[in-house]
C-alpha positions in Angstrom: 178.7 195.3 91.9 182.3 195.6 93.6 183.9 198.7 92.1 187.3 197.5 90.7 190.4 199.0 91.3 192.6 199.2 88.2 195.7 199.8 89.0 195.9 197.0 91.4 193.5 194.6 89.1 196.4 194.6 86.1 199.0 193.7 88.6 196.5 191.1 90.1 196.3 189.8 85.9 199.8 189.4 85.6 200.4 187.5 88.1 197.6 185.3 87.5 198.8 184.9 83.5 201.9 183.7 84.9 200.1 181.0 87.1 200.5 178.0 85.0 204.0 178.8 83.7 205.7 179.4 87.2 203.6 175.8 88.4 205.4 174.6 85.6 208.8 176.0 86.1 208.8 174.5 89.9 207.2 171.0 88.6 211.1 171.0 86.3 213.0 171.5 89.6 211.3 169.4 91.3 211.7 166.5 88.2 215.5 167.8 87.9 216.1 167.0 91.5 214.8 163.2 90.5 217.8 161.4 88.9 217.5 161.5 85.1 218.1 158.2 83.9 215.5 156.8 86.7 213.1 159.3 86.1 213.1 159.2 81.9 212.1 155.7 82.2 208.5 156.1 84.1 207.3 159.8 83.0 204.5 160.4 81.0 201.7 163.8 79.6 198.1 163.1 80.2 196.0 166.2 79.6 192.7 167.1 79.0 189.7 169.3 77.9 186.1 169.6 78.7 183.4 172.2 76.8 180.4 173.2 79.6 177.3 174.8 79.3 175.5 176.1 82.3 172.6 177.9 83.7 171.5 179.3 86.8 168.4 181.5 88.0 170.0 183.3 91.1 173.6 182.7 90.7 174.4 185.1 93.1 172.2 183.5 95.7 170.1 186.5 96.4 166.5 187.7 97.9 166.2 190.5 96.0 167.0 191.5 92.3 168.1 188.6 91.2 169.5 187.2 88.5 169.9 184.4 85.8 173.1 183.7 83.8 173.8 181.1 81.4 176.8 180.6 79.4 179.7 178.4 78.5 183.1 177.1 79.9 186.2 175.9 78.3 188.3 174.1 80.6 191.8 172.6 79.4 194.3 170.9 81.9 197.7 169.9 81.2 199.6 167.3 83.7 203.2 165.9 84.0 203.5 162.1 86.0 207.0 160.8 86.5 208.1 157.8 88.8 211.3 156.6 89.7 210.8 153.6 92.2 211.1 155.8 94.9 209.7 159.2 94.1 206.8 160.4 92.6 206.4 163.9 91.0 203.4 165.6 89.8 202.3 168.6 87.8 198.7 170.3 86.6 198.1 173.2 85.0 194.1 174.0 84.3 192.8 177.0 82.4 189.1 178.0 82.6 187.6 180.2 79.8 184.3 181.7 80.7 182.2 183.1 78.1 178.1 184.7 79.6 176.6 186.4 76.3 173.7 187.7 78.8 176.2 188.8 81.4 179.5 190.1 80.3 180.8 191.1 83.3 180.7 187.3 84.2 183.4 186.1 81.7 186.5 185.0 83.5 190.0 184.0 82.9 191.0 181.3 85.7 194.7 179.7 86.1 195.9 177.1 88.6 199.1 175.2 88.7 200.2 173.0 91.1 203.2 170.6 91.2 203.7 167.7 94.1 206.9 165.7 95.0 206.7 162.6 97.4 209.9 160.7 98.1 209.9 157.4 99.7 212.8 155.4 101.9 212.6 152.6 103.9 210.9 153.6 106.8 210.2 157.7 106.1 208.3 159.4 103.9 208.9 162.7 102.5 206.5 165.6 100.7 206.5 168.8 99.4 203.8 170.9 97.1 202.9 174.5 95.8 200.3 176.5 93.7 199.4 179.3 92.4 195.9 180.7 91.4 194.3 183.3 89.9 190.3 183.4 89.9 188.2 186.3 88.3 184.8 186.0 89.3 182.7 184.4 91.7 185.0 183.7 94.0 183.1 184.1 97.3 180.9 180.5 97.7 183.0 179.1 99.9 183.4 181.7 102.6 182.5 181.6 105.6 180.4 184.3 105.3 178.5 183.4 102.5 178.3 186.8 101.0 178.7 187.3 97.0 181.3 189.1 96.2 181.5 188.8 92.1 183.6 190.7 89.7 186.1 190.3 92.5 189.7 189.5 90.8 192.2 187.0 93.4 195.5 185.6 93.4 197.0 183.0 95.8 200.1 181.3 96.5 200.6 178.4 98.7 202.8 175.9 99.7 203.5 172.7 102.2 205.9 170.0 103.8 205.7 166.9 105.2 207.7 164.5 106.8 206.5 161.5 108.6 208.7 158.3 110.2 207.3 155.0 110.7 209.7 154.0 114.5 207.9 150.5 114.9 205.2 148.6 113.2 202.7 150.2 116.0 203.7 153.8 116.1 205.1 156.7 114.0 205.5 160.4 114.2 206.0 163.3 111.5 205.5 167.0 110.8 203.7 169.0 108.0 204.1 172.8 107.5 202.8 175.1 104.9 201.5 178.7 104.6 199.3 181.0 101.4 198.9 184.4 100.5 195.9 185.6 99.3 195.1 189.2 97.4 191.8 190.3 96.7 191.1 193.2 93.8 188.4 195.0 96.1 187.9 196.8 99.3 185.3 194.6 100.5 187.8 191.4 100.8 191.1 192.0 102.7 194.6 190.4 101.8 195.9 188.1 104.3 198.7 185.3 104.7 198.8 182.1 106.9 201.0 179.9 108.2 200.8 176.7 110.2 203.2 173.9 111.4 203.4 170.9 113.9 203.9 167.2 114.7 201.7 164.3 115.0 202.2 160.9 116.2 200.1 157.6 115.5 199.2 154.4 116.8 198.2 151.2 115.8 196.2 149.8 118.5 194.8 146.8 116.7 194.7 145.3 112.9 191.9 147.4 112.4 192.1 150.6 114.8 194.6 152.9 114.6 194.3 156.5 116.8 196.4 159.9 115.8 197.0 162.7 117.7 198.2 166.4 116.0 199.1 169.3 117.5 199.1 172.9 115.0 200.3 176.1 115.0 198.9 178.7 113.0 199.3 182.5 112.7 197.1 184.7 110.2 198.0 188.5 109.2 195.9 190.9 107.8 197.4 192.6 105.2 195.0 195.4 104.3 193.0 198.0 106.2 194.1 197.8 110.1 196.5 195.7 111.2 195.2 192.3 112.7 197.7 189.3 114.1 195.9 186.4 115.4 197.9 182.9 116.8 196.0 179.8 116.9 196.6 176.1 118.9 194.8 173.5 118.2 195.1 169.3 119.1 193.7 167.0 117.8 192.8 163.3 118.8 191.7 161.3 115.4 190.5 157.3 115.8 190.1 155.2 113.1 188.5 151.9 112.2 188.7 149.5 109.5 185.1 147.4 110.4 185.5 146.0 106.6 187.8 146.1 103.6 184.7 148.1 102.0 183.6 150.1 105.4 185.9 152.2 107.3 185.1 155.1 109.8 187.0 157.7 111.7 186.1 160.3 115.3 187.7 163.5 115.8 187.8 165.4 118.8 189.8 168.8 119.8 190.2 171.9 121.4 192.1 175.2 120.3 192.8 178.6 121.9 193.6 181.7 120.0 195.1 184.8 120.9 194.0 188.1 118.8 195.7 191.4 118.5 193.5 194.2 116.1 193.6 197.8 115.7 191.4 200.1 115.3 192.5 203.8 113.8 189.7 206.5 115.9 190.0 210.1 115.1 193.9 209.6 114.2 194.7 207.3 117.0 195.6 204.0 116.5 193.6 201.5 119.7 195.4 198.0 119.9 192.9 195.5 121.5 193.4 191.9 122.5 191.3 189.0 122.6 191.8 185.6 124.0 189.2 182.8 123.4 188.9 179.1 123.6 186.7 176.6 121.5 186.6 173.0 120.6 186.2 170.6 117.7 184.4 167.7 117.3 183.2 165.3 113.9 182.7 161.7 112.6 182.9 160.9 109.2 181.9 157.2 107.2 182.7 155.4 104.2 181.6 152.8 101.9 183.5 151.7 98.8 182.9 148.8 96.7 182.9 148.0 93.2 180.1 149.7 91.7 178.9 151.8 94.4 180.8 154.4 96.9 179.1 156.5 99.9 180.9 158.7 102.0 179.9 161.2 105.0 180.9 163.5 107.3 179.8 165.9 110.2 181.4 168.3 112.3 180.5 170.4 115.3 182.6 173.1 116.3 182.8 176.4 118.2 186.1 177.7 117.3 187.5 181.1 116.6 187.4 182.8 113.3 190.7 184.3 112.1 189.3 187.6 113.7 189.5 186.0 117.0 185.5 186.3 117.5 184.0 182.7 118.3 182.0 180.7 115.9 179.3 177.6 115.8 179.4 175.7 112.8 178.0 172.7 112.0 178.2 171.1 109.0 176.9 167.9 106.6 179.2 166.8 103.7 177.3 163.2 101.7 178.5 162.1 98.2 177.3 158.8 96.9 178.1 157.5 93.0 176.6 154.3 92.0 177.2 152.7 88.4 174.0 151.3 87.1 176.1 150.1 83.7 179.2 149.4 82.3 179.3 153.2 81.1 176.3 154.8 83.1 177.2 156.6 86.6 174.8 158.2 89.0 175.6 160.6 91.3 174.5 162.6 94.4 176.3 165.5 96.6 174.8 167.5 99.3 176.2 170.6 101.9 174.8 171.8 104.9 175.9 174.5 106.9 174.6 176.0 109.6 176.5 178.9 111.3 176.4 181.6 114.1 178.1 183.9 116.3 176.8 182.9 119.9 178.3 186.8 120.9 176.8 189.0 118.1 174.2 189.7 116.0 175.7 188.8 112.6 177.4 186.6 110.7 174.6 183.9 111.1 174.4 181.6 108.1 172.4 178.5 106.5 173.4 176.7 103.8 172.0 174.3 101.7 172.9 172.4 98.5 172.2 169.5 96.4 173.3 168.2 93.6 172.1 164.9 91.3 174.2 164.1 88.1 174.9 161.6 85.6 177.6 160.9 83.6 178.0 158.4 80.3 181.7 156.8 79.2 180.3 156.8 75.4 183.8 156.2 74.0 186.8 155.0 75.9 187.7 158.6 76.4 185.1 160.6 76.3 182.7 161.2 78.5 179.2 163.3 79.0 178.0 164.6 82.3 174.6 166.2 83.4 173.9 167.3 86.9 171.4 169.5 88.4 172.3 172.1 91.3 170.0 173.5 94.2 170.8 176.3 96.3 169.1 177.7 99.3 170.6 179.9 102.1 169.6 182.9 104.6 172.2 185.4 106.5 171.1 187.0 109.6 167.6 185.5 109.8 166.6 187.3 106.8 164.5 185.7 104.2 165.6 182.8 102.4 166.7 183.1 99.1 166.6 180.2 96.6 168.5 179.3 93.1 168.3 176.4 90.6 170.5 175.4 88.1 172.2 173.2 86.0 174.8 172.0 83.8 175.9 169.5 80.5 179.4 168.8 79.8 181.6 166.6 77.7 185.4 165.7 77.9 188.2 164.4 76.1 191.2 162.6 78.0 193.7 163.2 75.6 196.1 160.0 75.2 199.2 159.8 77.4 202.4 160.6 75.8 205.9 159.8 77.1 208.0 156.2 77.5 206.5 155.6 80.8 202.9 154.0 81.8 202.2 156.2 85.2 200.6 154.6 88.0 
């Protein structure tokens, strides 16, 4: 277990206690700057709450001492629409309550806001967003590196633009921007902040293809342990094709080159070294929507340079597929694969695999029940394979709306 440190863990709770009250503070600006007599004619509250039970049998994914945990979640969310016939503004708030009676190191306290304006004119469209998180446990799944790091406490804060111009029915240009900060209660994790910025332009080529091409900028700072700076360019070139109004598919293909400056503190010195690399991008993704069923895939292969400026193969499988057999009877499927490596070192290799069948049932008009089953598999370094099953049964309320306006 990750040994906590206390004095920085009760600043990390503050903030995060505060999560859902600042998202909502910036969600009123953002509504204020929406003229009041439009906006109080189209707003509306729709919130909701969902009790969860679930179990695991490895939950931390290992090959050794491993262990079950079974508990409960209570997860409320609150959420602000309102609509003027130009701009849209939203706001969420979610809390998530976790209670393990066999594990109480496990329970958790978890807050995210996040608040959304999009303004509309003729021919432009502006966006801007923020949020603010703070997550308690179990926070390490999605890493790259697949590690667990549990008990871990983390706070982030992020925000975007966008702006895009349509110049003639066939082509239009914009820029997005944004940038986090991320703090980790532990040693093990360091701090870091991001930003990236930069234009894209897009073309219609025919009534059903259309082709985009993005340039980025982004820069990534260590914040903790020895200084690292690393500046990353990436373009992209995206095509796109309708085949179908149910059918639609997409190619991406890039390259990027990043630039890496780390030190390294030996016997009181401080050694600066640098680090140029160059890798590319490549994917294809496919979707199928109709009325009762939806599929939707994607694959990527990439070498590309982690934020430590060290190269990286990844591939990775993304499925999800929902089919309603009734009127209030949904099926569901969702799988991950990843398969990772370091083509110059010995570590960091990963593979990842999970799955995931679930039903749901509408047994009132707002209620609904959900039960889905969860496999995990990976190994890290070509060690042995560790496995976990699990599941989990749900039900949720969708409060009614409140406020004069309908939402969209």
């Amino acid at each position: 277990m990750v040994e906590r440190k206390i004095g920085v863990g009760s600043a990390v709770a503050r903030a995060g206690a505060s999560a859902v009250t600042a998202a909502a503070t910036a969600a009123a600006l953002a509504v204020a700057a929406v003229p009041g007599a439009a906006l109080g004619a189209d707003w509306h509250l729709n919130s909701s709450i969902t009790e969860e039970f679930e179990y695991d049998d490895n939950f931390r994914l290992r090959t050794d001492d491993e262990e079950s945990l079974w508990g409960f979640n209570t997860r409320p969310r609150v959420g602000v629409e309102a609509h003027t016939p130009r701009t849209d503004v939203n706001m969420n708030g979610t809390l998530n309550y976790g209670w393990f009676p066999d594990n109480t190191d496990e329970n958790s306290f978890d807050q995210r806001g996040d608040v959304s304006l999009r303004h509309r004119t003729e021919r432009s469209v502006f966006g801007i967003g923020g949020n603010i998180s703070h997550e308690t446990t179990r926070t390490s799944e999605e890493l790259d590196s697949g590690r667990d790091f549990s008990d871990t406490d983390r706070v982030g804060l992020g925000g975007n633009a966008s702006w895009s111009h349509t110049l003639t029915e066939l082509v239009g240009v914009g820029v997005s921007a944004g940038g986090s900060y991320v703090t980790f209660d532990t040693d093990v994790l360091d701090d870091y902040r991001t930003f990236y910025g930069g234009p894209f332009v897009s073309f219609r080529l025919t009534e059903k293809d259309t082709l985009q091409i993005t340039g980025t900028y982004t820069r990534y700072d260590r914040l903790t342990g020895d200084d690292l700076q690393s500046d990353m360019f990436v373009g992209n070139a995206i095509w796109s094709r309708a085949f179908t109004p149910q059918i639609s598919a997409s190619l991406r293909a890039g390259a990027n080159y990043v630039t890496t400056d780390e030190d390294f503190t030996v016997g009181g010195t401080t050694v600066t070294t640098s680090d140029d690399n160059i890798g590319y991008d490549g994917g294809a993704s496919i979707s199928y929507v109709e009325e009762r069923a939806s599929l939707t895939g994607s694959f990527s292969h990439s070498i590309v340079p982690s934020s430590t400026g060290r190269l990286q193969q990844r591939n990775a499988l993304t499925l999800h597929a929902s089919y309603r057999a009734a009127p209030l009877i949904t099926f569901g499927f969702t799988t991950n694969f990843i398969q990772q490596e370091a083509p110059d070192q010995d570590t960091e290799d990963r593979n990842f695999v999970n799955a995931s069948p679930s039903v749901t049932w509408h047994f009132l008009p707002d209620w609904y029940a959900r039960v889905a089953y969860k496999f995990r598999t990976q190994t890290l370094n070509d060690g042995d394979r560790a496995y976990s099953n699990g599941g989990m049964a749900s039900v949720s309320w969708r409060l009614p709306s409140w406020g004069p306006g309908q939402g969209k």
